[in-house]
Structures are given as structure tokens and as C-alpha cells.
SEPA-716888 format. One line per 10 residues: their letters; for each residue x, y, z of N, C-alpha, C. Coordinates in nm, 4 decimals. Layout:
BEGIN
a	X Y Z X Y Z X Y Z; ...
# end
This chain:
BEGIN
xxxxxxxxxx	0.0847 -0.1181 0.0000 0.0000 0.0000 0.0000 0.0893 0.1245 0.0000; 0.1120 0.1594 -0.1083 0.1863 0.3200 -0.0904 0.1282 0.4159 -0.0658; 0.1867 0.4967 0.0265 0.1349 0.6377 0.1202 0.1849 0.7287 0.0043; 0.0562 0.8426 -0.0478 0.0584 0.9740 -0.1415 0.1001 1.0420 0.0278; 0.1479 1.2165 -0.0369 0.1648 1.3072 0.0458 0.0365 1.3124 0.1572; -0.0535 1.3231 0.1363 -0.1714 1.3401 0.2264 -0.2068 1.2163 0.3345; -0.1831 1.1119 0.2941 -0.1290 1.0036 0.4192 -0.0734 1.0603 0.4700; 0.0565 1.0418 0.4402 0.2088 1.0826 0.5141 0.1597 1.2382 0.6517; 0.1086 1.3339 0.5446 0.0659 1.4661 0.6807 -0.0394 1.4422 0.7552; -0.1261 1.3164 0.6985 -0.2737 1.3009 0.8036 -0.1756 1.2184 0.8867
xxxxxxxxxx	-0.1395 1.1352 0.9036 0.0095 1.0412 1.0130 0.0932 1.1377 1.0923; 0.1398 1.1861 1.0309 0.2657 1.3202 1.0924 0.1545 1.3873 1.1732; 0.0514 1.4151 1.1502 -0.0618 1.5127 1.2399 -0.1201 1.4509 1.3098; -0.1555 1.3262 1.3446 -0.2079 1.2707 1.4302 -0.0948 1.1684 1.5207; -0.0059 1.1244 1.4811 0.1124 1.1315 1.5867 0.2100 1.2133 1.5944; 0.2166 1.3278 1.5944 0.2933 1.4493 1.5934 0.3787 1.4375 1.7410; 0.2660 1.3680 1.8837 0.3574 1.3883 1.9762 0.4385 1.2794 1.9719; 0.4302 1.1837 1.9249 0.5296 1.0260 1.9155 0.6128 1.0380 1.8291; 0.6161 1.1073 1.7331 0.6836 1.1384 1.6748 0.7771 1.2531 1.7432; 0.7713 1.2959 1.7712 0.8631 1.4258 1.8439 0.9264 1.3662 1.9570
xxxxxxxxxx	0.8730 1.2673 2.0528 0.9322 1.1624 2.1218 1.0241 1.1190 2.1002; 0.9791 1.0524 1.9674 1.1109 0.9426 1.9165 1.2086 1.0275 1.8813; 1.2039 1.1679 1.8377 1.3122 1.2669 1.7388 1.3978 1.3086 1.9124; 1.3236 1.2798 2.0063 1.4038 1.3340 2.1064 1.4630 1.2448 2.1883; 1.4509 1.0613 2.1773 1.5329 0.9986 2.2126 1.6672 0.9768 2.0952; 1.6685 0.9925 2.0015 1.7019 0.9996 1.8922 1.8239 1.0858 1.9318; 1.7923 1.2283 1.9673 1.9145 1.2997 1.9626 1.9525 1.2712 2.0918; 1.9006 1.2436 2.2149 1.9312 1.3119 2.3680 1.9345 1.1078 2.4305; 1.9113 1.0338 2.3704 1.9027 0.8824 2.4421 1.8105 0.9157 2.5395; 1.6770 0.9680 2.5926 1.6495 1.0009 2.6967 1.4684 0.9515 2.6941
xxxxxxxxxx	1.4236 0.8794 2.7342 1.2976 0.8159 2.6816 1.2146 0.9044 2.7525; 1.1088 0.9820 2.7162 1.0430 1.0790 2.7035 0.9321 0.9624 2.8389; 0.8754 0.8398 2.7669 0.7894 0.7782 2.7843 0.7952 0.6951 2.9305; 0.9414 0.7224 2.9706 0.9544 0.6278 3.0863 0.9118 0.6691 3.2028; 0.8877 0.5671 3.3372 0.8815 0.6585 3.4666 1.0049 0.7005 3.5095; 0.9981 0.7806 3.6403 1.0923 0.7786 3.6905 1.0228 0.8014 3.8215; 1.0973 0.7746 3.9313 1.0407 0.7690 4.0839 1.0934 0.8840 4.1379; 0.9861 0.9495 4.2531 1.0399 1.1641 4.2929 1.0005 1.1373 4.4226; 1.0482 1.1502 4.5093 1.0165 1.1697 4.6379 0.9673 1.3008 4.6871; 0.8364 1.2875 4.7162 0.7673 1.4212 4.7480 0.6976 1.4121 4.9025
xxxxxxxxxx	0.6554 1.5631 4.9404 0.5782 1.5302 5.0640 0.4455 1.6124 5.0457; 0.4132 1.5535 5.1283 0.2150 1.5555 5.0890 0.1721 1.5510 5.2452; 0.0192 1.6448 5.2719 -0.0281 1.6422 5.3500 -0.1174 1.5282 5.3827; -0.1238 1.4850 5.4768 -0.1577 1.3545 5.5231 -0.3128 1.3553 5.4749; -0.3817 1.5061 5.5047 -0.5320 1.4383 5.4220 -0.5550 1.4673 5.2944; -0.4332 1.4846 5.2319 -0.4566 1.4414 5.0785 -0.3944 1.3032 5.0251; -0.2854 1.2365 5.0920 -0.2404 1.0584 5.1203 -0.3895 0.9975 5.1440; -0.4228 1.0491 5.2360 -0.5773 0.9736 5.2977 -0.6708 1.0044 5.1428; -0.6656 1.1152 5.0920 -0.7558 1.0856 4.9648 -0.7219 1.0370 4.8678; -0.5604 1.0162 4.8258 -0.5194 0.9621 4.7267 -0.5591 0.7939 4.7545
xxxxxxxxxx	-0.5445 0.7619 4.8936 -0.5763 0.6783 4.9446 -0.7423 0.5433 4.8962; -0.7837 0.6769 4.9098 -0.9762 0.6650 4.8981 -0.9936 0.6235 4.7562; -0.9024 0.7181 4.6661 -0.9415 0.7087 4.5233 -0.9015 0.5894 4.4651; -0.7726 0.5612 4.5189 -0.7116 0.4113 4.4659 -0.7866 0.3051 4.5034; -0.8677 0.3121 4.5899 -0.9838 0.1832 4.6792 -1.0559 0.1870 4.5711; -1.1306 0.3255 4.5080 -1.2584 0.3258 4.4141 -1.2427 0.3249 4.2580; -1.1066 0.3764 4.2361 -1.0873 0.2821 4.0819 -0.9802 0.2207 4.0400; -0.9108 0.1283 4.1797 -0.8004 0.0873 4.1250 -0.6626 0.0904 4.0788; -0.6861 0.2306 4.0544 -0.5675 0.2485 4.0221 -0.4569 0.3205 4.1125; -0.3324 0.2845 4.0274 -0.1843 0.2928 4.1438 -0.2032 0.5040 4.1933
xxxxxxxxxx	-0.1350 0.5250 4.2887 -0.1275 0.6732 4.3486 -0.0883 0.7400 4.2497; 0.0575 0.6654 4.1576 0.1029 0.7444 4.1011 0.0043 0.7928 3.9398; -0.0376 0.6784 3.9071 -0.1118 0.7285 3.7845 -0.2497 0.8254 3.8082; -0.3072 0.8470 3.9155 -0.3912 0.9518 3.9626 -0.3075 1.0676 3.9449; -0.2178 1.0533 4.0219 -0.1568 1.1688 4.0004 -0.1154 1.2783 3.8693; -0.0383 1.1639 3.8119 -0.0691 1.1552 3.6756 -0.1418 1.2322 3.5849; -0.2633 1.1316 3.6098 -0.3853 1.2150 3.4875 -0.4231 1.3671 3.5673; -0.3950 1.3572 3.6904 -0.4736 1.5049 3.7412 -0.3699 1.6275 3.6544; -0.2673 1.6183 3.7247 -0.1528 1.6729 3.6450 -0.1587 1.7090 3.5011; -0.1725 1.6063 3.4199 -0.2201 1.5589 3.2724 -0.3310 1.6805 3.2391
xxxxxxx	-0.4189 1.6525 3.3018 -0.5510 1.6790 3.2667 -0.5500 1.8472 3.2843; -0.4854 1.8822 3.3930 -0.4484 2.0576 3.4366 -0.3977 2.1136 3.3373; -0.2477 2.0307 3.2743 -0.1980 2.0663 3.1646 -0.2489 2.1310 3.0852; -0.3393 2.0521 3.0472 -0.4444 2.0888 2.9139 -0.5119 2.1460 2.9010; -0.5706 2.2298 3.0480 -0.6425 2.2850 3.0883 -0.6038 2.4673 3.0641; -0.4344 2.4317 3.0438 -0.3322 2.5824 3.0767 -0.2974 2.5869 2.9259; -0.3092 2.5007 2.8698 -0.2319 2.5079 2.7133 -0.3657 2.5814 2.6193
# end
């Protein structure tokens, strides 16, 4: 199946950020995508709610964290 120009920019535009990923392990070896572990401190009744939330959907502290973060982002851009 050969890709005309208009493939190729509908692709480039819809992974634009994976692509820019890869162009930046590429130059820097530095995986954009990985974790890394931060030692932070937090008030105990927000532990107690991170707490609550992980009971009600499962998921790990850190990926709450995560999407909240995530989600603010996007909120500022």
C-alpha cells in the first residue's frame, strides 16, 4: 500500500507527539515515555484521599496523580 503526500501529513498530524518523542530519544538517548520515581511530601489528608481514590478505581497513586496533572496541563495550554 503506498502512502501519497496526504497520508504521510494526516500520520505526521495525528502522531505528531510520538513522533517528536522518538526525534528526542534519537538525539538526547532520553525516553520521554519512561517513569521515573520523585520523592515528594504531601499532606496527610490528601495521602488519605489519594488513598480513597485508589480503593474506588483501582488504580496505582502514582497514575492519579498523573492524569490530574495531565488533565491541568491541558487545561493551561
Amino acid at each position: 500500500m503506498p502512502l501519497n503526500k496526504r497520508k504521510i501529513q494526516k500520520i505526521m498530524k495525528k502522531y505528531k507527539k510520538d513522533f517528536d518523542e522518538l526525534e528526542h530519544y534519537d538525539k538526547t538517548r532520553e525516553k520521554l515515555w519512561a517513569r521515573d520515581r520523585i520523592y515528594i511530601t504531601l499532606q496527610k489528608r490528601l495521602i488519605n484521599r489519594l488513598k480513597e481514590l485508589k480503593q474506588k478505581t483501582g488504580k496505582p497513586i502514582s497514575r492519579l496523580i498523573e492524569e490530574k496533572f495531565l488533565s491541568q496541563d491541558r487545561k493551561i495550554r
